[in-house]
C-alpha positions in Angstrom: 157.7 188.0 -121.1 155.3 185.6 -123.2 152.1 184.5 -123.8 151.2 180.9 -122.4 153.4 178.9 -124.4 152.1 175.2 -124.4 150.1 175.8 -127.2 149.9 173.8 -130.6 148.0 177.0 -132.4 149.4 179.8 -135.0 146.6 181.5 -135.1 145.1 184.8 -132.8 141.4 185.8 -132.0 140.5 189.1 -133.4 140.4 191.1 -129.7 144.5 189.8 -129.7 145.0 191.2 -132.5 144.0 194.5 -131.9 147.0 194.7 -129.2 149.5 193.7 -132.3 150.5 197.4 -133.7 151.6 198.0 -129.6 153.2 195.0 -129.6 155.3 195.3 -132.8 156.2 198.8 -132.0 157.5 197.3 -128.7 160.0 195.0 -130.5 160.9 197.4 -133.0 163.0 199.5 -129.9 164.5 196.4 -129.0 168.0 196.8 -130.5 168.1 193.2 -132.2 165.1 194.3 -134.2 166.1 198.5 -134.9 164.7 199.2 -138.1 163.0 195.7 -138.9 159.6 197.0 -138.0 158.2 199.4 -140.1 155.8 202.2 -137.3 153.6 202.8 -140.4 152.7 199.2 -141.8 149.5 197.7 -141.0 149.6 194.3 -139.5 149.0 191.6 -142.1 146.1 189.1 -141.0 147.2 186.0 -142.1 147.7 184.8 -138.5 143.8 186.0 -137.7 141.2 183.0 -137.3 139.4 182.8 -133.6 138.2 179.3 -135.3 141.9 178.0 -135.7 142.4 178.7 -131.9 142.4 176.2 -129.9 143.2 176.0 -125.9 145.4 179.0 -126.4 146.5 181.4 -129.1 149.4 181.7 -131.1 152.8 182.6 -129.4 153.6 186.6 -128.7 156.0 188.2 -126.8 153.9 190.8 -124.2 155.8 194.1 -124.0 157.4 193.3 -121.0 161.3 194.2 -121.1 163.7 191.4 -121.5 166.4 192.4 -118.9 168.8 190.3 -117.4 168.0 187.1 -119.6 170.9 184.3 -119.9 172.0 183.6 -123.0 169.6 180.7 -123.9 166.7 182.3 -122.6 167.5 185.5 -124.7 168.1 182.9 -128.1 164.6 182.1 -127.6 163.2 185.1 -126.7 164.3 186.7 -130.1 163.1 183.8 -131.6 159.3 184.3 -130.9 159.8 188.1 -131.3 161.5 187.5 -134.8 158.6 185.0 -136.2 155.9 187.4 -134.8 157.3 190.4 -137.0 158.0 187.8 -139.9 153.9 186.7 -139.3 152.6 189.9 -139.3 154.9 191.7 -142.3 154.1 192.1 -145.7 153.9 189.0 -148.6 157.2 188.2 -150.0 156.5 188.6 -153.7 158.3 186.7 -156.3 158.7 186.4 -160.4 159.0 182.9 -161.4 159.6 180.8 -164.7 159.2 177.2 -165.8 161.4 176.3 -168.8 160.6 173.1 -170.3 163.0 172.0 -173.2 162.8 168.7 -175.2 165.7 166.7 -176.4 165.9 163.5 -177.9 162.2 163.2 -176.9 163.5 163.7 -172.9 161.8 166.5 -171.2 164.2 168.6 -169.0 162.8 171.2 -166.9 164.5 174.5 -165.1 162.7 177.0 -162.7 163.8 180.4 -161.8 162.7 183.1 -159.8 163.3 186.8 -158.6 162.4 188.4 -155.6 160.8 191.6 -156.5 159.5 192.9 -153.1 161.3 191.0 -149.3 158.2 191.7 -146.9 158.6 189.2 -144.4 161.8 187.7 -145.6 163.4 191.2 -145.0 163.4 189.8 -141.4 166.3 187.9 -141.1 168.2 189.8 -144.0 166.9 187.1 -146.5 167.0 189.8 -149.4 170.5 190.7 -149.0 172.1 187.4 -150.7 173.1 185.7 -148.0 173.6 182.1 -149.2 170.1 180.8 -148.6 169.4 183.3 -150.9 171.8 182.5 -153.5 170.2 179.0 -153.8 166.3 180.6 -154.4 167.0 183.6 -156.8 168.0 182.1 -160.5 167.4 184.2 -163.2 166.5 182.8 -166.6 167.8 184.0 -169.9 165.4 185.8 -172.2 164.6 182.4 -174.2 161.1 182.3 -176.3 158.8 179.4 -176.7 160.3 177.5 -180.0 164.0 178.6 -179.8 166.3 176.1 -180.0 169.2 175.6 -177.6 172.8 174.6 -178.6 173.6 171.3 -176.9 176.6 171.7 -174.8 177.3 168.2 -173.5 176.1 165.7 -171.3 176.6 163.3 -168.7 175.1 160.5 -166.7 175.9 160.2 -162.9 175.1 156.9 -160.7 174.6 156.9 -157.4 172.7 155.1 -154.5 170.3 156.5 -151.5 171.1 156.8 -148.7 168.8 155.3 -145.8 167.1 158.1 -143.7 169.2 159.1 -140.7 168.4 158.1 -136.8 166.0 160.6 -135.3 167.3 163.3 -132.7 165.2 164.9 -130.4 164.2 167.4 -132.6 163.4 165.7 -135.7 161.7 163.2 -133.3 159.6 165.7 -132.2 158.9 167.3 -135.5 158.1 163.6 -136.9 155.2 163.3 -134.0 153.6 166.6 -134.5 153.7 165.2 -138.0 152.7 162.0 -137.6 150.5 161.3 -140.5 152.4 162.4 -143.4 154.8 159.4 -144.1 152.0 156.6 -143.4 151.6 155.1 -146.5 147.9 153.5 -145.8 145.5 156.4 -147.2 143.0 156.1 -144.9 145.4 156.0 -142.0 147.0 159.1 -143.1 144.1 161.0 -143.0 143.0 160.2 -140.1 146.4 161.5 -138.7 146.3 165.0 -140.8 145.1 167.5 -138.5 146.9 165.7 -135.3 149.9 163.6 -134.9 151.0 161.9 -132.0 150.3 163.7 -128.3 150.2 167.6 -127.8 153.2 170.3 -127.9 153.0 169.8 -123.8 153.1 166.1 -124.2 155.3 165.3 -126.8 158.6 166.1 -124.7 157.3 164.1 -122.1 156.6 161.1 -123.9 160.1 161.1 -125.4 161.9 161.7 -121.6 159.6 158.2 -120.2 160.9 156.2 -123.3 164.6 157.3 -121.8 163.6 156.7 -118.2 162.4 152.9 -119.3 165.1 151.9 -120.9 163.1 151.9 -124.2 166.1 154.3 -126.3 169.1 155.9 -125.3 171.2 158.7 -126.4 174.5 157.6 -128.6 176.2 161.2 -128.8 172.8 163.5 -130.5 171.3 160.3 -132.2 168.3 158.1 -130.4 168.7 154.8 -130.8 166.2 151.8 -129.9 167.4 149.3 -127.1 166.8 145.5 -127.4 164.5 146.0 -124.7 162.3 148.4 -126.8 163.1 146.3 -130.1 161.4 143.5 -128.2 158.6 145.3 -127.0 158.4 146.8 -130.4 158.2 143.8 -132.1 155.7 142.0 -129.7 153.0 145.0 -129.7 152.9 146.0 -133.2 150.4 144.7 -134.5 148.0 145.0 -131.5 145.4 146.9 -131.0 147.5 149.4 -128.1 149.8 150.4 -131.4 146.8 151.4 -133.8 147.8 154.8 -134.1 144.5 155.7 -135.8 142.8 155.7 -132.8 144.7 159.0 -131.9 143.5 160.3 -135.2 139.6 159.3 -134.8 139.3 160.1 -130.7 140.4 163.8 -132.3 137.6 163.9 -134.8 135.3 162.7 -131.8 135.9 165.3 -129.1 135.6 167.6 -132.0 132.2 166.5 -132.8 131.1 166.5 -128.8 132.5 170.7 -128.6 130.0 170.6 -131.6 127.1 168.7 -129.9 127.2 165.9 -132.8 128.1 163.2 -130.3 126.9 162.9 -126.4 130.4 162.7 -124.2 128.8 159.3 -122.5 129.1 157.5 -125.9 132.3 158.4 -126.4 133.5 157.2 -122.9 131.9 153.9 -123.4 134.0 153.2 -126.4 137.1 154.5 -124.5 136.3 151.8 -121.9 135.1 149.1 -124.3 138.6 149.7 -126.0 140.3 150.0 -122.5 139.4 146.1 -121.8 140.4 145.0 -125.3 144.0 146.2 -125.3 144.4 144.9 -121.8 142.8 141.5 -122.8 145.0 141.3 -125.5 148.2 142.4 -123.6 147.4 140.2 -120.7 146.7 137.2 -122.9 150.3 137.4 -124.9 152.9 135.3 -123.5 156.0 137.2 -124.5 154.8 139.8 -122.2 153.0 138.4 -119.2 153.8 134.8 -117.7 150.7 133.1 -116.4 150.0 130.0 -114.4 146.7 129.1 -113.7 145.0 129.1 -110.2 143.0 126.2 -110.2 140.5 128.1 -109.0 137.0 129.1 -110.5 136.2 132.9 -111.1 134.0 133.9 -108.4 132.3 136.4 -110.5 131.3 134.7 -113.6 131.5 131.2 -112.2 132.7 130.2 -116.0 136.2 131.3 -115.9 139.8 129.6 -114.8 141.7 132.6 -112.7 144.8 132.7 -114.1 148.0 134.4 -111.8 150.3 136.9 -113.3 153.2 138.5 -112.0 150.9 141.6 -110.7 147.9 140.7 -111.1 145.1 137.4 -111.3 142.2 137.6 -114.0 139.7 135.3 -115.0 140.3 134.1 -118.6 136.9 134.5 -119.6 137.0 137.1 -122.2 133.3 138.5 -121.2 134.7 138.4 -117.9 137.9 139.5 -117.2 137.7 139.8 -113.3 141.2 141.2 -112.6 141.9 141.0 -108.8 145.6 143.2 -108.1 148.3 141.6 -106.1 149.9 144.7 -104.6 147.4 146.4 -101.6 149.5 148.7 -99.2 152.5 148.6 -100.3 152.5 144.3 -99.5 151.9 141.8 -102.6 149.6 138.7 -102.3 151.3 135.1 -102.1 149.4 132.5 -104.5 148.7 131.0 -101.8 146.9 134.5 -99.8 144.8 134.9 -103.2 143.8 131.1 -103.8 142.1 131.7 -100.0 140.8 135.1 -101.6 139.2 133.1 -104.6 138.1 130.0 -102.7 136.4 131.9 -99.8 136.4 135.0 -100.5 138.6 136.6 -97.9 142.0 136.0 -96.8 143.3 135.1 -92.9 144.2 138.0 -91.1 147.3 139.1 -93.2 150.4 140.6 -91.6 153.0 143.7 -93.0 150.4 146.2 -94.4 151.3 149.9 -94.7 149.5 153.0 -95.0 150.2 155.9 -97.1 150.9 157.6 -94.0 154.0 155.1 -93.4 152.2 153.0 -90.4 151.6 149.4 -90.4 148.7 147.3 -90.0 147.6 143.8 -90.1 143.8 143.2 -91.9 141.7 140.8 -93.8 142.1 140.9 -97.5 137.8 140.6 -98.8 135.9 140.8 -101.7 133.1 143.5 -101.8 129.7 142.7 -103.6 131.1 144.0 -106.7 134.0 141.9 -106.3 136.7 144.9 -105.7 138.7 143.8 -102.8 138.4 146.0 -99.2 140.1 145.3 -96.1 138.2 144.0 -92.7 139.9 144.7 -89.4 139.0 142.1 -87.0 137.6 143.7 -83.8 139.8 143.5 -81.1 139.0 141.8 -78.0 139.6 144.6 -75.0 139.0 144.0 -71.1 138.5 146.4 -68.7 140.4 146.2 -65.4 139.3 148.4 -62.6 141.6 149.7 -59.8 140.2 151.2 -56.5 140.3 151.4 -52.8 137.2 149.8 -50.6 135.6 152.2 -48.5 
């Protein structure tokens, strides 16, 4: 009944918009929308830019009949018809005034305006005084520049602000696709203006796996942090892994690889250059990763103390970094299985391996020349028996 919907753009090519007038005389049969869709209007094309389009266009309902929605999947079909009549209608056009008076060498300012023509706020019935409506029209006396006002009284209130309220979901989400705006480092917020923090497809996601580890929680619609993600919070902040910057300039860069500014190799070499950084850094903070060390040389760099971590061993040479992973099929290394590993380079034949298809199997743990570790199966030792009757 829609177009692909996990998109971040508002815009349509032009060879979309050619299919609008169909499209709008579609909804305008619909009986939610009767009479909202003028036949003989030309599309505005406001929402027309093939450079604003990114994977996928704008949203748009197809001309495919709604029947037999539920409720909720009806609430949101109307919504995307609605906003598409609203983004192709006619400019809302308004009179407005400033009034700037002067007393007792204080400037006090009042605005008013009047709607003289709906176009796109004729949508939702905006025109007909409803109370958002109330709030926007004020119409200002007939005062000249010089006349003087009789005072009528004043009055001074006190009062206090109130700290911002805890994020739900959807202000969450709106805060990420806004990312940028409330950074008060300039440079920082630039680099955050044209993209906040993962994609409409993403940005659910990411919300549902700080749930699933325990990092927030629900308390009735509010999301509120758990010690667990305080601590984190409060250990990785000012690493490298929470610059959120990076988001900001890896943006500008695929942009200027679509545009053949910047090969793609460059750019993944600085992805992988800062891929060992934050993991040094993580790796090397204490809060988060208990180490012991080995007592064994790296056998890569020859330089470097292997140091053993709860899921992995890595050489604490920064150039280095040899990281050799406990867990291989589904059985983890003892300290003692990779000290053999390190000294020799290969483990004794190691018991209570299992495959990805479920069966289990005994092998050598080895390093390879590049020093990723393979398994060796011993050959097995067979005889042959023969059975048979002498002639």
């Amino acid at each position: 009944l829609i177009t692909y919907p996990r998109t971040g753009s508002r815009y349509i090519p032009e060879d979309v918009f050619a299919e609008i007038p169909k499209q709008l005389a579609f909804i305008g049969n619909l009986p939610e929308w009767k009479e909202k869709v003028n036949p003989k209007a030309v599309p505005t094309r406001r929402s027309v830019d093939g450079g604003k389009v990114t994977d996928h266009h704008a949203l748009l309902v197809t001309g495919e009949k709604p029947l037999f929605l539920s409720k909720e999947d009806s609430t949101i079909y109307h919504m995307i018809a609605g906003r598409m009549i609203e983004a192709f209608a006619e400019k809302c056009v308004k009179d407005t005034a400033t009034v700037t008076a002067e007393c007792a060498g204080v400037e006090f300012t009042v605005k008013g305006s009047i709607i003289r023509q709906a176009g796109w706020r004729a949508v939702y019935g905006k025109e007909n005084g409803d109370e958002n409506n109330n709030q926007e029209e004020t119409a200002i006396p007939g005062w000249q520049e010089g006349d003087t006002l009789t005072l009528k009284g004043t009055s001074i209130t006190e009062g206090k602000t109130k700290p911002k309220p805890l994020h739900t979901e959807a202000t969450l989400l709106s805060a990420m696709e806004t990312a940028g705006k409330e950074i008060e480092d300039d440079a920082l917020r630039q680099a955050l203006k044209d993209c906040g923090i993962g994609t409409p497809a993403t940005r659910a996601s990411i919300i549902e796996t700080l749930f699933k580890r325990g990092y927030m929680e629900r308390s009735k619609k509010s999301l509120v942090p758990t010690e667990k993600g305080l601590a984190l919070y409060s250990v990785v902040k000012t690493m490298r892994i929470a610059d959120v910057a990076m988001t900001g300039e890896w943006e500008k860069e695929l942009a200027r690889i679509e545009r053949g500014e910047l090969p793609d190799d460059t750019f993944r070499k600085e992805i992988e250059g800062y891929t060992r950084e934050i993991t040094s850094e993580l790796l090397s903070c204490d809060k988060l990763f208990a180490r012991r060390d080995s007592g064994c040389k790296c056998p890569k760099c020859g330089t470097g103390t292997m140091q053993l971590y709860g899921k992995v061993v890595r050489c604490d040479n920064a150039e280095c970094g040899l990281p050799v992973f406990r867990l291989k099929a589904n059985r983890t290394l003892s300290d003692d299985e990779i000290k053999d590993l390190l000294t020799d380079g290969h483990t004794k034949l190691l018991k209570g391996f299992k495959s990805k298809q479920g069966k289990n199997f005994d092998a050598i743990v080895a390093f390879d020349g590049d020093y990723n570790t393979t398994f060796v199966f011993p050959e097995r030792k067979t005889t042959k028996k023969f059975s048979g009757r002498k002639k």
